[in-house]
LUMMI-931937 format. One record per residue (C-alpha): x, y, z; residue in one letter; residue number from 0. Coordinates in nm, 3 decimals. Layout:
BEGIN
<r X="X" Y="Y" Z="Z" pator="A" lumza="NUM"/>
...
END
This chain:
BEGIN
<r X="19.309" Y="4.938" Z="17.507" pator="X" lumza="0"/>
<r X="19.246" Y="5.298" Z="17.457" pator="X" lumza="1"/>
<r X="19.008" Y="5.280" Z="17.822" pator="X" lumza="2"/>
<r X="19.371" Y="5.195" Z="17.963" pator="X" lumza="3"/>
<r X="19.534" Y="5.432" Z="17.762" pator="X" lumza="4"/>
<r X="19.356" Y="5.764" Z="17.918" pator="X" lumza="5"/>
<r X="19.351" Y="5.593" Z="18.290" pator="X" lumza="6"/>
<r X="19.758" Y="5.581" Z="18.264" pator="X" lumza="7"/>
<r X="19.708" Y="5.916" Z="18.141" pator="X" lumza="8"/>
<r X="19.483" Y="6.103" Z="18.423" pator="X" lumza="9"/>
<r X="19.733" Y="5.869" Z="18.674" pator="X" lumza="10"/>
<r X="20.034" Y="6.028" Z="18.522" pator="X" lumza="11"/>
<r X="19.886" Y="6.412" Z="18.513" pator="X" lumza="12"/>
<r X="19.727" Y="6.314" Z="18.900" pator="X" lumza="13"/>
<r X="20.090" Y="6.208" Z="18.987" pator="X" lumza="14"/>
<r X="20.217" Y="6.532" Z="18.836" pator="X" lumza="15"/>
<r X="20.011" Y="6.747" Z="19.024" pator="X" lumza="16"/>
<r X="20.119" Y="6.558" Z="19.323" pator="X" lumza="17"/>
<r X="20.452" Y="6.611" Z="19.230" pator="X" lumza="18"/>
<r X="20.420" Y="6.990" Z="19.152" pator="X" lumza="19"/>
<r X="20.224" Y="7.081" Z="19.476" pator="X" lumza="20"/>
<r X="20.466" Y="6.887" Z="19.693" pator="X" lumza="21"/>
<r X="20.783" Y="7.047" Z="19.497" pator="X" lumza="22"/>
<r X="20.587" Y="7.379" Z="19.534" pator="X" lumza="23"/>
<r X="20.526" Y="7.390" Z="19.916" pator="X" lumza="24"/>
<r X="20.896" Y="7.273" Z="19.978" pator="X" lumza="25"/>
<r X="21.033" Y="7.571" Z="19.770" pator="X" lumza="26"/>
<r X="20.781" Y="7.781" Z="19.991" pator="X" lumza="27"/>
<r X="20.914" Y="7.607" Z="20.295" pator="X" lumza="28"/>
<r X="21.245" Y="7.686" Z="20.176" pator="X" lumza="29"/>
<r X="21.235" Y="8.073" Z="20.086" pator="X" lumza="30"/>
<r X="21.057" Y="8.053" Z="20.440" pator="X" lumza="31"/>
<r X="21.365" Y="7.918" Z="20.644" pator="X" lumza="32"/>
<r X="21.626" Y="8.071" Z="20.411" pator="X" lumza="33"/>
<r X="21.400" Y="8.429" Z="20.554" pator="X" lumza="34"/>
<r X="21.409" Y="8.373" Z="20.934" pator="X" lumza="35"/>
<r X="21.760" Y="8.252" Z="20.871" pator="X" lumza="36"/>
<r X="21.830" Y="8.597" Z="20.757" pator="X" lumza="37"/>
<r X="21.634" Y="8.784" Z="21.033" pator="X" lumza="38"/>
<r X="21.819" Y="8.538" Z="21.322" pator="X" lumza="39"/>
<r X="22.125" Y="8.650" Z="21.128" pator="X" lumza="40"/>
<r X="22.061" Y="9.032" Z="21.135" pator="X" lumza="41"/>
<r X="21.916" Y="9.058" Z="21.505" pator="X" lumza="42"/>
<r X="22.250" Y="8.821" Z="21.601" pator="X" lumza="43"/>
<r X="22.504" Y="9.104" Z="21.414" pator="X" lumza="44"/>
<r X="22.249" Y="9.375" Z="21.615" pator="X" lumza="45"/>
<r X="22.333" Y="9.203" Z="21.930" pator="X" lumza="46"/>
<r X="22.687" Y="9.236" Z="21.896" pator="X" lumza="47"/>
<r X="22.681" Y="9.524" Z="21.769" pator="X" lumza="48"/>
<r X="22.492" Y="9.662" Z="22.081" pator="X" lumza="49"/>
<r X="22.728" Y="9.443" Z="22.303" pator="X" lumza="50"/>
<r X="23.053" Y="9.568" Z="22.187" pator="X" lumza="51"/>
<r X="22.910" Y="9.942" Z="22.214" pator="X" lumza="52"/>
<r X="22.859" Y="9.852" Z="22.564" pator="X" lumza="53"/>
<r X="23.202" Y="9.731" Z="22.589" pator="X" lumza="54"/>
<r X="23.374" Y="10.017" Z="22.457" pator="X" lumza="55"/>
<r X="23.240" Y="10.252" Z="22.740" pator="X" lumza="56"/>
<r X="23.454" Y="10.015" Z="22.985" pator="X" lumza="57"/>
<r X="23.724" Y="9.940" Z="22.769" pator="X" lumza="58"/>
<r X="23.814" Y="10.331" Z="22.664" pator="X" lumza="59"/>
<r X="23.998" Y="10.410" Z="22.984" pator="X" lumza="60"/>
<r X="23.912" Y="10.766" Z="22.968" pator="X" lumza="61"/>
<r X="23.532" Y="10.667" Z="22.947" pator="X" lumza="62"/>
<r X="23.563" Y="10.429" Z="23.169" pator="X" lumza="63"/>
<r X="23.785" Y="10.699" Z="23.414" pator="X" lumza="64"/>
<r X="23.440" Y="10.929" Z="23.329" pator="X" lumza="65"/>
<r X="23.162" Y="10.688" Z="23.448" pator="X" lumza="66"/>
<r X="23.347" Y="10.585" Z="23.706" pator="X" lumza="67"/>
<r X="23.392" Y="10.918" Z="23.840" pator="X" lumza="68"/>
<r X="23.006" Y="10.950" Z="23.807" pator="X" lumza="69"/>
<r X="22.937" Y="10.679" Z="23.984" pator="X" lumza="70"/>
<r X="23.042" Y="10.863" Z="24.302" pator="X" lumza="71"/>
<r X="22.943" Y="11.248" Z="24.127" pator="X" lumza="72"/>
<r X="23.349" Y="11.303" Z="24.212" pator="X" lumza="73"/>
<r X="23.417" Y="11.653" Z="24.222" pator="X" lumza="74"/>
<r X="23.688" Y="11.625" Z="23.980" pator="X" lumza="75"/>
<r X="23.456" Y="11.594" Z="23.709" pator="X" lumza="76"/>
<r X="23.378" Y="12.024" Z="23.783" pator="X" lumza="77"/>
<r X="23.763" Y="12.053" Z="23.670" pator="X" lumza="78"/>
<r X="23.832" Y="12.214" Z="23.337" pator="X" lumza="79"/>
<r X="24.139" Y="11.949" Z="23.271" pator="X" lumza="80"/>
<r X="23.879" Y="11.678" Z="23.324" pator="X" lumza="81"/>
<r X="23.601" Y="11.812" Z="23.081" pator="X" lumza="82"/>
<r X="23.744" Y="11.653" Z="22.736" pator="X" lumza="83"/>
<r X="23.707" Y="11.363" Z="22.892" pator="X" lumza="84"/>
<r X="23.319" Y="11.450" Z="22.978" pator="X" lumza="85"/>
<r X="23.318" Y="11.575" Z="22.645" pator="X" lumza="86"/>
<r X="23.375" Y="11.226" Z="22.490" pator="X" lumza="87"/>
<r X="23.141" Y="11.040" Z="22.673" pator="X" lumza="88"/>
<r X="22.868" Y="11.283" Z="22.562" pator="X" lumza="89"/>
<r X="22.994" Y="11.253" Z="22.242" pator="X" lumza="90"/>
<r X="23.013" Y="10.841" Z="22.279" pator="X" lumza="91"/>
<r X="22.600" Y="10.919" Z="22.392" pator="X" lumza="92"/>
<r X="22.523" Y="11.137" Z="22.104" pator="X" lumza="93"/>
<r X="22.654" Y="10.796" Z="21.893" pator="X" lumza="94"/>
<r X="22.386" Y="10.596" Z="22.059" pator="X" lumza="95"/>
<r X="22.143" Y="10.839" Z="21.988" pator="X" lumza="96"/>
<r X="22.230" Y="10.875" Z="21.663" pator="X" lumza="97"/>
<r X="22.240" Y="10.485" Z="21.601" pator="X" lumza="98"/>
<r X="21.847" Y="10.458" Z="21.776" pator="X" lumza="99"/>
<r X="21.766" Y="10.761" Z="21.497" pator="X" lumza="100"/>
<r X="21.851" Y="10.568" Z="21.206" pator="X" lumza="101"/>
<r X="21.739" Y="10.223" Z="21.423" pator="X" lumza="102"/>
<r X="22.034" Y="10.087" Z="21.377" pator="X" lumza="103"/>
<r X="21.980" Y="9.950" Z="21.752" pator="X" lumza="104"/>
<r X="21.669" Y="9.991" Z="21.943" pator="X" lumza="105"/>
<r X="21.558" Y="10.260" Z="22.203" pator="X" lumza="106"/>
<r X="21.515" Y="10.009" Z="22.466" pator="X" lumza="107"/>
<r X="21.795" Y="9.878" Z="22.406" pator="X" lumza="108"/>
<r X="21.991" Y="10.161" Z="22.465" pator="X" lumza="109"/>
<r X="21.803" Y="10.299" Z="22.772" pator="X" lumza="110"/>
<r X="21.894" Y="9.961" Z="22.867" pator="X" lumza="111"/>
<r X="22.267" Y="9.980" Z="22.844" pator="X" lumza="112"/>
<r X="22.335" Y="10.348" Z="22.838" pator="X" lumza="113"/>
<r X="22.007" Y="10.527" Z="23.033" pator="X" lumza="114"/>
<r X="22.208" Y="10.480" Z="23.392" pator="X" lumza="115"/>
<r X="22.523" Y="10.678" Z="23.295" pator="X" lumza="116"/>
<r X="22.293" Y="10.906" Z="23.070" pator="X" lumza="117"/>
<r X="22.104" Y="10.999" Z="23.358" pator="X" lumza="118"/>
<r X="22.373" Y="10.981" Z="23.591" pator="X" lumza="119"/>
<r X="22.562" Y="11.267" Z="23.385" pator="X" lumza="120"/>
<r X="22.234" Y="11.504" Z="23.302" pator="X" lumza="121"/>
<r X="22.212" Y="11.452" Z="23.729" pator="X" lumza="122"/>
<r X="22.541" Y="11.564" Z="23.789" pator="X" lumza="123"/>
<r X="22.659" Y="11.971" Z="23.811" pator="X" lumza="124"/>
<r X="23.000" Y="11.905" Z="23.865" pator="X" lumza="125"/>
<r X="22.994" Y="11.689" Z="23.521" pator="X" lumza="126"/>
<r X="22.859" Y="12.019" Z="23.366" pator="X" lumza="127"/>
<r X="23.091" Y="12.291" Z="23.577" pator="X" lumza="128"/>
<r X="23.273" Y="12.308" Z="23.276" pator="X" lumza="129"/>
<r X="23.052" Y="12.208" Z="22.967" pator="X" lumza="130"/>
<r X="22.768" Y="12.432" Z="22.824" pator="X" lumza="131"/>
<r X="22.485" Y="12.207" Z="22.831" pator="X" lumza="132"/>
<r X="22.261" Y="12.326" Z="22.523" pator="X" lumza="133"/>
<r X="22.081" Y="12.243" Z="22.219" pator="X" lumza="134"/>
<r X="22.303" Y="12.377" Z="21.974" pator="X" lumza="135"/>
<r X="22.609" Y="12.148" Z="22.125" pator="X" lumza="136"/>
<r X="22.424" Y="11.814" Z="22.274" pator="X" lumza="137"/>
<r X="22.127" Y="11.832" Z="22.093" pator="X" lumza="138"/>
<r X="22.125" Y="11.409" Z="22.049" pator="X" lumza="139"/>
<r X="22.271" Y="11.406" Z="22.387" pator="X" lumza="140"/>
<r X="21.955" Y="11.583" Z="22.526" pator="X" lumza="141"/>
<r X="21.738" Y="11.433" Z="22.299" pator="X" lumza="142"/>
<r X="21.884" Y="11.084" Z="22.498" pator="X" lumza="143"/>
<r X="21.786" Y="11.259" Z="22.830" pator="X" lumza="144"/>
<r X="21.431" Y="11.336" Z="22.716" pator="X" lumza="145"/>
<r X="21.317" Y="10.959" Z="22.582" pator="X" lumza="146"/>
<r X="21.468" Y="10.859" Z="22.917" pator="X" lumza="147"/>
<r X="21.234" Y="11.117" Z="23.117" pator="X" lumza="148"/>
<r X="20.935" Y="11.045" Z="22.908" pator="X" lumza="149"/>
<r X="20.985" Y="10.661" Z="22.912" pator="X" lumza="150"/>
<r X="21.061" Y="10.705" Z="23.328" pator="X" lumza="151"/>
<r X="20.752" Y="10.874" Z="23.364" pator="X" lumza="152"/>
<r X="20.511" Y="10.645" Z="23.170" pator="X" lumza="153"/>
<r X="20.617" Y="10.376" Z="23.390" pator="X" lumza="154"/>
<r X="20.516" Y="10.562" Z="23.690" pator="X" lumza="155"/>
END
C-alpha cells in the first residue's frame, strides 16, 4: 500500500511539472504576442503619422500653391509677396527634420516622401531670390539637403 502510495505521488508531482512547464511556455508565448502586438501597433501609428505629414503638404493650399510652383521652378517664386509662402514650406521641412532627429519617423522615410520637393527647392534660385539661405535660419532645412546629397551620392 505504501509502494502505491509514493507512485501516485511521483505521478502527481510528474503531472505538476507537466502542468507548470506547459502553463509556463504559454505565459511566454503570451508576453511574446502581447510584444509584437505592441510593435505592429507603434510602426501602424508611425505610418500614419508619416502619411498624414505627407498629406498636409497637398492639403495646405499655400504649400501645395509652393510645390506646385516648383514643380515648373515658376518665376513667381523670386517675388518678395510669394516668399512667406516659401518660408512655410521650409519651415514644414525643418518639421521633418526635426521629427527624423528625435526618430520620431525614419530618414528614409522622409527622403522618401519629402527628398523630391527638398531638392527641388535647394535647386531652385528663384525659390531663394528672396530668402537668405543660411545656417543660422535653415539650419534643419540644410541639414535635410545634406543627408539627401550624401545618401544620393552613396548610391552612385
Amino acid at each position: 500500500m505504501a509502494e502505491w502510495s509514493a507512485s501516485w505521488q511521483i505521478i502527481g508531482i510528474v503531472f505538476s511539472l507537466v502542468v507548470g512547464v506547459i502553463t509556463a511556455g504559454k505565459i511566454l508565448f503570451d508576453l511574446q504576442q502581447i510584444k509584437q502586438s505592441k510593435i505592429n501597433e507603434e510602426i501602424l501609428n508611425r505610418s500614419k503619422f508619416l502619411l498624414e505629414l505627407n498629406r498636409r503638404i497637398y492639403d495646405d493650399e499655400e504649400l501645395a500653391c509652393v510645390i506646385e510652383k516648383l514643380d515648373n521652378d515658376d518665376p513667381i517664386l523670386a517675388n518678395y509677396e510669394f516668399s512667406n509662402k516659401s518660408r512655410k514650406l521650409l519651415a514644414f521641412f525643418e518639421e521633418i527634420q526635426y521629427l527624423v532627429d528625435e526618430k520620431l519617423i525614419r530618414e528614409s522615410s522622409a527622403h522618401h516622401f519629402f527628398g523630391y520637393y527638398v531638392k527641388k527647392s535647394d535647386s531652385s534660385p528663384a525659390f531663394w531670390a528672396c530668402i537668405e539661405k543660411d545656417e543660422e535660419n535653415w539650419g534643419l532645412y540644410l541639414k535635410f539637403v545634406k543627408a539627401l546629397n550624401r545618401k544620393e551620392a552613396t548610391a552612385n
